[in-house]
C-alpha positions in Angstrom: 174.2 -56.9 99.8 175.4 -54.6 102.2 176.7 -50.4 102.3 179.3 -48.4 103.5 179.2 -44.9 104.1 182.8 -43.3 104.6 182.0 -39.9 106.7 184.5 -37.2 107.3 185.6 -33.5 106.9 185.8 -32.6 103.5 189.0 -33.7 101.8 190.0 -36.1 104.8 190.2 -38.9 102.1 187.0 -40.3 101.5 187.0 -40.4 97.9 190.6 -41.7 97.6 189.6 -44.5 99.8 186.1 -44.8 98.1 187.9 -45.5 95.1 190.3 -47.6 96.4 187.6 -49.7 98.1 185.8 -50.0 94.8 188.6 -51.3 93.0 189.4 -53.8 95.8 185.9 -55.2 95.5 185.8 -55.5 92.0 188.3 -57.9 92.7 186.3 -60.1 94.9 184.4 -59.8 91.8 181.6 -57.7 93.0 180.3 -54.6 90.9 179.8 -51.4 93.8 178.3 -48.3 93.1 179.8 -45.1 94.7 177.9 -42.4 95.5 179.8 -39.3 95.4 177.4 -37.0 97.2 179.2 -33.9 94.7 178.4 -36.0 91.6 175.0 -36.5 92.8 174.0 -33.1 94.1 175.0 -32.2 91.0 171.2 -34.3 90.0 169.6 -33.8 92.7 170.1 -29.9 93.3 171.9 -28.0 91.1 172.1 -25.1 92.2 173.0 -25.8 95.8 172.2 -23.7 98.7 173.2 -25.8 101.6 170.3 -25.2 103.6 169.6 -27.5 106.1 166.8 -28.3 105.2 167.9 -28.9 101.3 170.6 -31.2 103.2 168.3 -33.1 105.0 166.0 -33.7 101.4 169.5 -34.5 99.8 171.1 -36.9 102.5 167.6 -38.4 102.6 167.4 -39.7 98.4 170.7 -40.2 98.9 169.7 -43.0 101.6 166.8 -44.0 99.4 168.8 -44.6 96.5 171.8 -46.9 98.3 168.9 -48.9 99.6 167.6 -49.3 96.3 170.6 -50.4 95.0 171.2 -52.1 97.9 167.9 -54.4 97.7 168.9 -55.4 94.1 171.8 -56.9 94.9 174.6 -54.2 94.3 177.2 -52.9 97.1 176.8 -49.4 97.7 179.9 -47.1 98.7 178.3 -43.8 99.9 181.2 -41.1 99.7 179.7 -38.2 101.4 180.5 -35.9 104.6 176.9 -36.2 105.9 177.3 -33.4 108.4 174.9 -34.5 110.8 174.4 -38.0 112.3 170.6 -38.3 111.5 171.3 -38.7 107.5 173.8 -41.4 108.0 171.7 -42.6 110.8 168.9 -42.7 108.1 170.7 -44.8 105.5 171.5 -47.4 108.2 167.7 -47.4 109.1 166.9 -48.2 105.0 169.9 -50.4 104.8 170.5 -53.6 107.1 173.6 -54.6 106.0 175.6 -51.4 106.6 178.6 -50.1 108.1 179.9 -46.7 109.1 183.6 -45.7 108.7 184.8 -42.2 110.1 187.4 -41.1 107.7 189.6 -39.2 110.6 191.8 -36.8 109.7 193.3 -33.2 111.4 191.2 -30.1 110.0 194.7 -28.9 109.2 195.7 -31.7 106.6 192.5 -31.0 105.2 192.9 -27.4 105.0 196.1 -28.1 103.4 195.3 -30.3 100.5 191.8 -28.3 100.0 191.5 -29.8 96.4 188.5 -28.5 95.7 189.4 -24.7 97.7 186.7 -25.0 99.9 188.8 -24.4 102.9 190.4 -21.3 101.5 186.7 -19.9 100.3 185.7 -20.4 103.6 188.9 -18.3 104.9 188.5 -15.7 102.3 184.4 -15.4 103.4 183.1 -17.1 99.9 181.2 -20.0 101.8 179.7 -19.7 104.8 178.3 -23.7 105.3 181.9 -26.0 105.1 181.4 -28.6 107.5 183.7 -28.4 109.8 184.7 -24.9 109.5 181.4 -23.2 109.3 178.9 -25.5 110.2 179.1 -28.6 112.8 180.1 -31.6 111.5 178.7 -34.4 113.9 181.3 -37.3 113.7 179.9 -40.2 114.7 179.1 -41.3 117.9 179.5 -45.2 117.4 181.5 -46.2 114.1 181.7 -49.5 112.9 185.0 -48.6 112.0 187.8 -45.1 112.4 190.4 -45.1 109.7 193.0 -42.7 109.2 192.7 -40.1 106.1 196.5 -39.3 106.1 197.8 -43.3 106.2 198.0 -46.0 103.6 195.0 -45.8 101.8 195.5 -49.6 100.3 195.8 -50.2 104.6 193.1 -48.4 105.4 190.7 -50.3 102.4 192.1 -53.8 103.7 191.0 -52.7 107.4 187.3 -51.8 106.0 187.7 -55.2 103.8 188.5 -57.1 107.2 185.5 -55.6 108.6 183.0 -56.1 106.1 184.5 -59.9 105.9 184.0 -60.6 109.9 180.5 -59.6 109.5 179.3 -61.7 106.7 179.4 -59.1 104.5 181.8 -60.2 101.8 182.3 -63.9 100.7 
């Protein structure tokens, strides 16, 4: 099996296209897993701090757990920002199959559909660690692939699908 980690800004689009990649390889008649990294820090610390190093413990059983999942046989979709290169640079050491898609969008569109008000916390001094606006976000350096967070999401997931088809990855 094989994972992908979509990395961006936060609300560049990673969980629309997370779940439009799940539903697309349903399809092909494959059962993913996504992990959302606010769903699962939700588990794994619940009362968040952001620290780096509570970041670096987080990304890390994150990693653990997609290559779990990975080594029995189910597709992992890792939906998470990943601020620094080492934790997704982690998962791809667990995880042999695996492929790295930079969600790229302007920090303005972000800002501007803020779903989750993080950009305007951040504005009004509530936060003081949003990726991005706060804290570095390390894009990375070699993705496997760069979509676009503002296009075609259903073009976008059929770009990742080619991808993960040239490699082997899907039937």
């Amino acid at each position: 099996m094989f994972a992908v980690w979509l990395t961006g800004l936060p609300a560049s689009g990673k969980s629309t296209l997370a779940k439009a990649l799940e539903a697309q390889l349903r399809q092909r008649g494959l059962t993913p897993a996504v992990l959302e990294s606010d769903e699962l820090r939700r588990v794994f610390t619940p009362r968040p701090s952001y620290t780096e190093e509570e970041r670096d413990t987080f990304y890390f059983s994150l990693a653990w757990v997609g290559a779990l999942l990975v080594s029995h046989g189910v597709p992992v979709v890792f939906d998470a920002t990943a601020n620094r290169r080492s934790y997704r640079d982690r998962a791809r050491a667990l995880i042999p199959r695996f492929a790295e898609i930079l969600v790229d969008c302007p920090p303005e569109v972000c800002a501007a559909r803020d779903p989750k008000g993080l950009y305007r916390q951040a504005r009004q001094g509530g936060t003081a660690t949003l990726p991005g606006a706060q804290v570095e976000y390390e894009a990375p350096l070699h993705p496997d692939l760069v979509v676009r967070g503002e296009a075609d999401p259903l073009e976008e997931v059929r770009r990742i699908t080619s991808l993960l088809s040239s490699r082997g990855y899907l039937a």
